[in-house]
N, C-alpha and C positions, 0 to 999 in steps of 0.2 A: 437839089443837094441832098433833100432827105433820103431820097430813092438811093442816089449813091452809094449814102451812107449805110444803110441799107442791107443794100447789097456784100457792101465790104467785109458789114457783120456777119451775112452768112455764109461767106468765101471762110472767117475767119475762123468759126465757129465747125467749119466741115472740117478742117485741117484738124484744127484740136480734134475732132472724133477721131478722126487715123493717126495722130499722134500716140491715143491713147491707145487705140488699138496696136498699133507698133511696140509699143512699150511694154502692152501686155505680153504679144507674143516673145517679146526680149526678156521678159523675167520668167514665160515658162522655159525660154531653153538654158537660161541662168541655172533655175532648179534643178531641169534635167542636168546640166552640165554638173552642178555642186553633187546633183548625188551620185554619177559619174567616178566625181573627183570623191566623191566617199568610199566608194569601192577600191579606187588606184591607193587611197591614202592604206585601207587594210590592204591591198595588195603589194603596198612598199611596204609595209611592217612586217608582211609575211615575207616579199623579198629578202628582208633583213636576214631571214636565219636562213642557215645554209641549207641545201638541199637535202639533208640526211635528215633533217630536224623537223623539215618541212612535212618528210614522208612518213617521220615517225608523228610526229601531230596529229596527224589523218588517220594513223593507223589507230591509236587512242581513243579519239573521236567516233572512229567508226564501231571500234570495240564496246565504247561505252554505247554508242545507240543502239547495237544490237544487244545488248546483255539479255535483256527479258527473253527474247524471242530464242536465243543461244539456250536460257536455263528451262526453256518449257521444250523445246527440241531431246535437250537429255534426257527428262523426264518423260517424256516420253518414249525414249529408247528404253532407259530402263526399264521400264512398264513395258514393255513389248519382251525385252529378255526374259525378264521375271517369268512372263505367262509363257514364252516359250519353253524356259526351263521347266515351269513346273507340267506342262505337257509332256517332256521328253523324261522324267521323272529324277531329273539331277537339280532341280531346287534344293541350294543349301543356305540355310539362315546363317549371316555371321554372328557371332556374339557380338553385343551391342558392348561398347568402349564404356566403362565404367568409370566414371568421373566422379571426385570430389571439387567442391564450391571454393573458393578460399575461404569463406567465411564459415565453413565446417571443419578446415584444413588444424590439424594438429598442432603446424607448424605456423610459428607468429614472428618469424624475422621477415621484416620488411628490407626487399631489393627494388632499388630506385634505379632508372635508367635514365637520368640526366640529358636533355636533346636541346641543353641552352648552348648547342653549340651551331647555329644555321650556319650563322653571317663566315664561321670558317671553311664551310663545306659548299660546292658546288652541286650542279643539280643533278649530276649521276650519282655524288658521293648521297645525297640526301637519298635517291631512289633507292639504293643499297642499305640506307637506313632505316627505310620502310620495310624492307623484306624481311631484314634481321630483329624488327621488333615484333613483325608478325613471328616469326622463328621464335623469339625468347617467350612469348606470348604462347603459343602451340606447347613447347617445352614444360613449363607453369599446368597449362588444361590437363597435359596426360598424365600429372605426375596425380602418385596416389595421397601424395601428401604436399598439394603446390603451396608455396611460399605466398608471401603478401604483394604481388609485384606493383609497381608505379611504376608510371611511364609520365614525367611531367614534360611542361617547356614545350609543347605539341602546338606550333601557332605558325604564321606566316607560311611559307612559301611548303615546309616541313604538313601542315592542315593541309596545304592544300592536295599536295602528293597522295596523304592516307586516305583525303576524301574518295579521289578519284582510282586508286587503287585497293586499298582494305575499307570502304566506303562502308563498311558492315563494326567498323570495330567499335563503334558506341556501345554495340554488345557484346564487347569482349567482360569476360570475369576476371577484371583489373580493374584497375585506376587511371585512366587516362585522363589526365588535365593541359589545361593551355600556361597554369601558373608552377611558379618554380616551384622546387623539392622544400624548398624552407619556409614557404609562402601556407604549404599544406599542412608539412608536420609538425611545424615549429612557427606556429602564426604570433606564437605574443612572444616572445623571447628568443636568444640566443643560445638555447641549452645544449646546440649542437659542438658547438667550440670545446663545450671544455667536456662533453659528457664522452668519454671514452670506449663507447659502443658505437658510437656512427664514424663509420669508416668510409672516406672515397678510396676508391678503389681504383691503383695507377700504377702500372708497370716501372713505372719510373719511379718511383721510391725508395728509398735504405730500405726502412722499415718491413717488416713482415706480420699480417694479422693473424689472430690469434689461431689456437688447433683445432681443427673441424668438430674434435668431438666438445669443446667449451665454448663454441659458438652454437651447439645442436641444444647440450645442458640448458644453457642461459637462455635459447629459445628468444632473445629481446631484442638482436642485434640491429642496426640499420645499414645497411651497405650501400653504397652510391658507387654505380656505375657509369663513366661517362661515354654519352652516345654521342662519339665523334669517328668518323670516318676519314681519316685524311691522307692516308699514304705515306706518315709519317714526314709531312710538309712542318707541321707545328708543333716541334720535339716537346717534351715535358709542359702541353699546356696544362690536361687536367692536373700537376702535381703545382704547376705554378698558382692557377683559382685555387685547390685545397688548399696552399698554403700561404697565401699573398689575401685570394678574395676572402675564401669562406673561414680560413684562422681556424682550420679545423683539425682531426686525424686522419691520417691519410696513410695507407701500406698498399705493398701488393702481394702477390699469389707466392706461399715457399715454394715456388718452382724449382727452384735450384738444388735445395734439401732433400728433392724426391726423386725426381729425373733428371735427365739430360737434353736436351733439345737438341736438333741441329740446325735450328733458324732462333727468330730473333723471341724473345719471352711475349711477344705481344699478341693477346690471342682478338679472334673477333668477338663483338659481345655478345651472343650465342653461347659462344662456347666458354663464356666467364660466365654468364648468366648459371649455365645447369653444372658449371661447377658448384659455384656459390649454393643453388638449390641444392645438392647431393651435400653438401657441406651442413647444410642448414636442416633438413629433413634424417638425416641418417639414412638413406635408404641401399647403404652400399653395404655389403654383407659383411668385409671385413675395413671397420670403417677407419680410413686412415686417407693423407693428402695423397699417398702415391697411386693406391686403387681408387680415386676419387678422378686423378689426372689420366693412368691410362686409360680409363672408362671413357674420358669426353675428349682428350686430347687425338686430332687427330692422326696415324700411325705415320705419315710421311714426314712429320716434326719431329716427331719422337729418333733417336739413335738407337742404331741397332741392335744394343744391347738389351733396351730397355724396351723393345719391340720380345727380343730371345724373351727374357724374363718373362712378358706377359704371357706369350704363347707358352709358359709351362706351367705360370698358375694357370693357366684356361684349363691343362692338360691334365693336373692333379687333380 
């Protein structure tokens, strides 16, 4: 009996070994299969966006990987032009672009561009709001006398766009933050409400701010520009937050007392921004809202009249 027993043990004892061996091979093709199924799960998430979205993803992607190898490629083209030209003996130096700092700038009115606006804008209208900040930004650098600019509310989906696009702009000569406009200038108090210098600035408003040349004098002013892109989906928000959220002053542009339009008064923030700058620096020779507007306005808005008109102050 013992022998049997025995025996039974090691009948018993062999199976468990190939059990386990069995089981092994069953949890490697588990793993294989889970990570399998890891790739199908990113490739149904990629599924998910439509194929235009797909292709521009990759296009991004591949952009961003090559950048380095793209910015040492030019530079070396240009390094090869240069020595050719000065071989051929047409080497010409440009004049190098003469910059002021803002923190040498004359000019001390601080212009905010307000970007607490995400959660209404989509993600083309956000990409377009990258561009036009690099634009207000560029506009600020070449002026001879740039303005104080802020650009606050820089966070979520909005960070991540500027990372991957203007991925350089931490060195921009502004102010770029992720906290609001009243978090930075106005940290202990409410002084904004009632101080009659900080103006948002909203198409949609009665009111009219003050004459370029008593906002250039006073030199103090603060102006909030809201960076919202919508297609005019969300009629009078900025004038509903100035006057609902922030309890503040709020006007827009005397557009009407100067020109004529033949579309709607609402311009892109670009082109309110270097108004507001031309307003704020003096830098317009005969300085008044009208030569401030056709200078930045641009001429397919403007009516006819007020196109004749320019072309004959250009003329005189």
């Amino acid at each position: 009996m013992e022998s049997n027993d025995a025996v039974v043990c090691t009948e018993d004892k062999s199976i468990s070994s190939s059990d386990i061996q069995n089981n092994e091979t069953d949890l490697n093709k588990s793993s294989s299969n889970s990570s399998t199924n890891g790739d199908d799960g990113q490739s149904e998430s990629n599924s998910k966006l439509s194929k235009r979205k797909q292709r521009r993803l990759k296009r991004e992607q591949k952009w961003a990987e090559t950048r380095a190898e793209r910015r040492r490629e030019e530079k070396k083209r240009r390094r090869e032009r240069r020595q050719q030209d000065k071989l051929n003996g047409t080497l010409v130096k440009k004049p190098r672009l003469q910059t002021v700092s803002m923190s040498n700038s004359t000019c001390k009115t601080i212009i905010v561009i307000d970007c607490d606006y995400e959660k209404f804008m989509n993600e083309n209208e956000l990409r377009k709001l990258c561009k036009q900040l690099m634009y207000c930004y560029a506009i600020n650098r070449r002026s001879s006398v740039p303005a104080q600019l802020w650009i606050t509310s820089v966070r979520g989906k909005l960070y991540e766009l500027m990372e991957r696009f203007h991925h350089s702009y931490h060195n921009w000569d502004c102010n770029v933050t992720d906290k609001h406009w009243t978090e930075v200038l106005f940290p202990n108090n409410n002084d904004y409400k009632s101080n009659p210098k900080v103006i948002y600035l909203t198409g949609d408003a009665k009111e009219t701010i003050p004459d370029c040349r008593q906002i250039k004098d006073s030199n103090d002013y603060i102006f909030i520009i809201g960076g919202l892109i919508d297609h005019n989906r969300h009629k009078c928000l900025c004038l509903k937050r100035a006057h609902e959220e922030f309890q503040m002053n709020y006007g827009q542009l005397p557009i009407d007392g100067h020109i004529q339009m033949n579309q709607r008064r609402i311009l892109s923030i670009p082109h309110v921004y270097e108004i507001m700058l031309l307003a704020s620096n003096g830098m317009i020779d005969q300085f008044s809202w009208t030569e401030i507007f056709q200078k930045v306005i641009p001429i397919r808005k403007l009516q006819s009249k007020d196109i004749i008109n320019n072309n004959n102050n250009d003329d005189e």
